[in-house]
ROSELO-533137 format. One record per residue: residue in three letters; residue number from 1; x, y, z of N, C-alpha, C in turn. Coordinates in pm, 1 decimal, decimal comma. Example, Ala and Ser with C-alpha at 12.3 -4.5 7.8 and 13.67 -1.06 7.14 Angstrom:
2
+------+-----+----------+----------+----------+----------+----------+----------+----------+----------+----------+
: type : seq :      nxx :      nyy :      nzz :     caxx :     cayy :     cazz :      cxx :      cyy :      czz :
+------+-----+----------+----------+----------+----------+----------+----------+----------+----------+----------+
:  ALA :   1 :   1319,0 :   -569,0 :    780,0 :   1230,0 :   -450,0 :    780,0 :   1320,0 :   -330,0 :    780,0 :
:  SER :   2 :   1285,0 :   -225,0 :    708,0 :   1367,0 :   -106,0 :    714,0 :   1290,0 :      3,0 :    787,0 :
+------+-----+----------+----------+----------+----------+----------+----------+----------+----------+----------+
This chain:
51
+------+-----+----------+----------+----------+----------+----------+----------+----------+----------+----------+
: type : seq :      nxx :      nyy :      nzz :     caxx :     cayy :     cazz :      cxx :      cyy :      czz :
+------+-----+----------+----------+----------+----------+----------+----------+----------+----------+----------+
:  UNK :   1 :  -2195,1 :    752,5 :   1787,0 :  -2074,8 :    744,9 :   1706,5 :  -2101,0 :    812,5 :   1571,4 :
:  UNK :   2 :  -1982,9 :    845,1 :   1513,7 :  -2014,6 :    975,5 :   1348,8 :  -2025,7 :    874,4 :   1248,4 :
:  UNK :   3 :  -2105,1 :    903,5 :   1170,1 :  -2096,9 :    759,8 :   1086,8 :  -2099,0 :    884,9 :    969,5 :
:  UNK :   4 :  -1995,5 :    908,4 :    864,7 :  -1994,8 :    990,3 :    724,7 :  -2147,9 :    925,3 :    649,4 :
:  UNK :   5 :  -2171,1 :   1038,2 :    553,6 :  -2296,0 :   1023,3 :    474,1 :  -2225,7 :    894,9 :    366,5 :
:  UNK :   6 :  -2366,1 :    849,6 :    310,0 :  -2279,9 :    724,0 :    189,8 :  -2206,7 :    872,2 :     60,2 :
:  UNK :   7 :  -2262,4 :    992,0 :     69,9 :  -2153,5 :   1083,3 :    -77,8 :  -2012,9 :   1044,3 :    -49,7 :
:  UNK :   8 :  -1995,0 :   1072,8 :     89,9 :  -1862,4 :   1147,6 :    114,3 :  -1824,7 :   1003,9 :    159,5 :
:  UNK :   9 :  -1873,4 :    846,1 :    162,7 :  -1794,5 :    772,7 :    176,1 :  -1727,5 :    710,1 :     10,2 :
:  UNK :  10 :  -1788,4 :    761,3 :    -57,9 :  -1797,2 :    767,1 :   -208,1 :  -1651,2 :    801,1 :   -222,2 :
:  UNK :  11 :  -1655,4 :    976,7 :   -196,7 :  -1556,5 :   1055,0 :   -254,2 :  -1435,2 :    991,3 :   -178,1 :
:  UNK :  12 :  -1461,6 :    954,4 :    -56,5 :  -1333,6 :    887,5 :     -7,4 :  -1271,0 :    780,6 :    -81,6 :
:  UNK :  13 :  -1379,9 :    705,9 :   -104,2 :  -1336,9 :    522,1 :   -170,0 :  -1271,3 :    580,4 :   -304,5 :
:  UNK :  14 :  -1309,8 :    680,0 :   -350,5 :  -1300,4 :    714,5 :   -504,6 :  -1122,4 :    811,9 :   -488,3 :
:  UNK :  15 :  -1115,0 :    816,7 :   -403,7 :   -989,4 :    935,4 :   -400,4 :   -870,1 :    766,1 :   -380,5 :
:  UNK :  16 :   -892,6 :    726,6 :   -287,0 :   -840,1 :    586,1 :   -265,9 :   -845,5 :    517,7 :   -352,1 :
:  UNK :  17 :   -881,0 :    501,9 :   -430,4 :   -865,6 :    439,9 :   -539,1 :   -754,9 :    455,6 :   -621,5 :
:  UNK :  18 :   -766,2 :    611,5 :   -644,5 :   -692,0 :    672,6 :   -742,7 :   -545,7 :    716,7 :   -658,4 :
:  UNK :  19 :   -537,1 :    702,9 :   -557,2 :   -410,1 :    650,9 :   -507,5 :   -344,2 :    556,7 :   -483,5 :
:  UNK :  20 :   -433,1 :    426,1 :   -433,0 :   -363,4 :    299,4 :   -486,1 :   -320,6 :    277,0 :   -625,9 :
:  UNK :  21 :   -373,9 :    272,6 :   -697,7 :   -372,2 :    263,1 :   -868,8 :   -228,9 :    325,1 :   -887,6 :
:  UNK :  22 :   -148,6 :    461,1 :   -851,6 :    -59,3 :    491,4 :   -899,3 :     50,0 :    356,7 :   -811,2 :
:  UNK :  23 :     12,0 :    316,1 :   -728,4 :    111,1 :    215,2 :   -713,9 :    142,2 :     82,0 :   -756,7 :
:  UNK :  24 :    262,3 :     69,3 :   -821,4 :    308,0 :    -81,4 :   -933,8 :    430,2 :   -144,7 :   -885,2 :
:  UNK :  25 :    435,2 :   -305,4 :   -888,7 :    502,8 :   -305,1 :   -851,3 :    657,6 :   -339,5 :   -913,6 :
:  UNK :  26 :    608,1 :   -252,6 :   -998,6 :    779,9 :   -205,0 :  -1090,2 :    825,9 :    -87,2 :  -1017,2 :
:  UNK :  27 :    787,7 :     19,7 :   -896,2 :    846,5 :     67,8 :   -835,1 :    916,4 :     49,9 :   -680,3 :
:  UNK :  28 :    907,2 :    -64,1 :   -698,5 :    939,2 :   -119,5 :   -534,8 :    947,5 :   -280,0 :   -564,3 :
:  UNK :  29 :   1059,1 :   -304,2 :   -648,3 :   1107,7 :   -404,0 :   -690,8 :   1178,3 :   -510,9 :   -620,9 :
:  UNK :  30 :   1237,4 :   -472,5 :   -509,4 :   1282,8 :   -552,5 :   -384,3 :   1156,3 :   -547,7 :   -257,0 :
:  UNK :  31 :   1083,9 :   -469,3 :   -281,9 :    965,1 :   -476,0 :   -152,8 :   1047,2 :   -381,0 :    -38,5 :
:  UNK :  32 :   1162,7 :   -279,4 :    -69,2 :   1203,2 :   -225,1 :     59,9 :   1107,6 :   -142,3 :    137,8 :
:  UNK :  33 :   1021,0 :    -88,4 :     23,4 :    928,4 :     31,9 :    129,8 :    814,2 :    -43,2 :    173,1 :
:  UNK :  34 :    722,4 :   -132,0 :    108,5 :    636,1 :   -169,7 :    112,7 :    677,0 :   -321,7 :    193,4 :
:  UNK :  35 :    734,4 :   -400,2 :    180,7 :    760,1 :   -498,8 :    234,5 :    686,4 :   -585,1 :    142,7 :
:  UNK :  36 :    632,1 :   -567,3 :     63,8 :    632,1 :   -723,2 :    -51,8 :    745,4 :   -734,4 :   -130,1 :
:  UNK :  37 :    807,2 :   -841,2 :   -136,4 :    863,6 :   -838,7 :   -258,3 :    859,6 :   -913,9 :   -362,2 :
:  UNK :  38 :    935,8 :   -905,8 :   -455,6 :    875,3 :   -931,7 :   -604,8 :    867,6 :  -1080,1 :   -601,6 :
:  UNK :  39 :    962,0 :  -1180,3 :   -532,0 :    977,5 :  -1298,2 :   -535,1 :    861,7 :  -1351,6 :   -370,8 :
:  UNK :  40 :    694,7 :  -1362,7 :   -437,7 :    679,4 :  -1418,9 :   -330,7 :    687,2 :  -1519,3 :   -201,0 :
:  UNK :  41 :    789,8 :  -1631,5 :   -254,3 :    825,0 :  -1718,2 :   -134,5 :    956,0 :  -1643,9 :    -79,6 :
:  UNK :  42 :    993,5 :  -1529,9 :    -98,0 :   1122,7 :  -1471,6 :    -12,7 :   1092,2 :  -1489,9 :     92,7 :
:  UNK :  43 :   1150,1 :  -1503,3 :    181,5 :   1189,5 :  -1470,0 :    363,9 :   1203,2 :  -1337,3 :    372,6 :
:  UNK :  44 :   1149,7 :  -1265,8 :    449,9 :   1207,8 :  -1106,7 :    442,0 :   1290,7 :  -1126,6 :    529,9 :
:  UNK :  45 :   1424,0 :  -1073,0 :    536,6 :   1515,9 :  -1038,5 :    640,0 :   1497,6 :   -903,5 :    698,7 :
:  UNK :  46 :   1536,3 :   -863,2 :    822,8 :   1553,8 :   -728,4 :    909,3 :   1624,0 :   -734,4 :    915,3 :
:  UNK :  47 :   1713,3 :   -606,7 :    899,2 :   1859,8 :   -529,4 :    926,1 :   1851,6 :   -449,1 :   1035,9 :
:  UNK :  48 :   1966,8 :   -369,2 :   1011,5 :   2014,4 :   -276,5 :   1146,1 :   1906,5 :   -161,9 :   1063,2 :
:  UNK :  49 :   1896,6 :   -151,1 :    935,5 :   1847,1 :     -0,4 :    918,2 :   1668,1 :     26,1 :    914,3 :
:  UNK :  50 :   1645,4 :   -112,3 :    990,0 :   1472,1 :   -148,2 :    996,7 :   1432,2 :   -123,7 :   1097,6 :
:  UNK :  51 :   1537,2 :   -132,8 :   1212,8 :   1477,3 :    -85,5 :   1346,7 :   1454,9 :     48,5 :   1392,5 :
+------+-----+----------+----------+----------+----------+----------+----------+----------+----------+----------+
């Protein structure tokens, strides 16, 4: 099986990083894309436009 060197599991963790980080959750304020939402004891509901 390929197992990456520990650099390049580095540069990975490190790129990931810096893409989670741009995400807040003042941009997804109802949780529509992500499915958290801001009020954690909500119920999430599914609609017609989820399927």
């Amino acid at each position: 099986m390929f197992q990456p060197s520990p650099e390049k599991i580095r540069r990975i963790n490190k790129r990931l990083e810096g893409l989670t980080s741009m995400a807040s959750p003042e941009t997804d304020p109802q949780g529509m894309y992500t499915g958290v939402p801001d009020d954690p004891y909500e119920v999430p509901v599914q609609d017609a436009d989820d399927l």
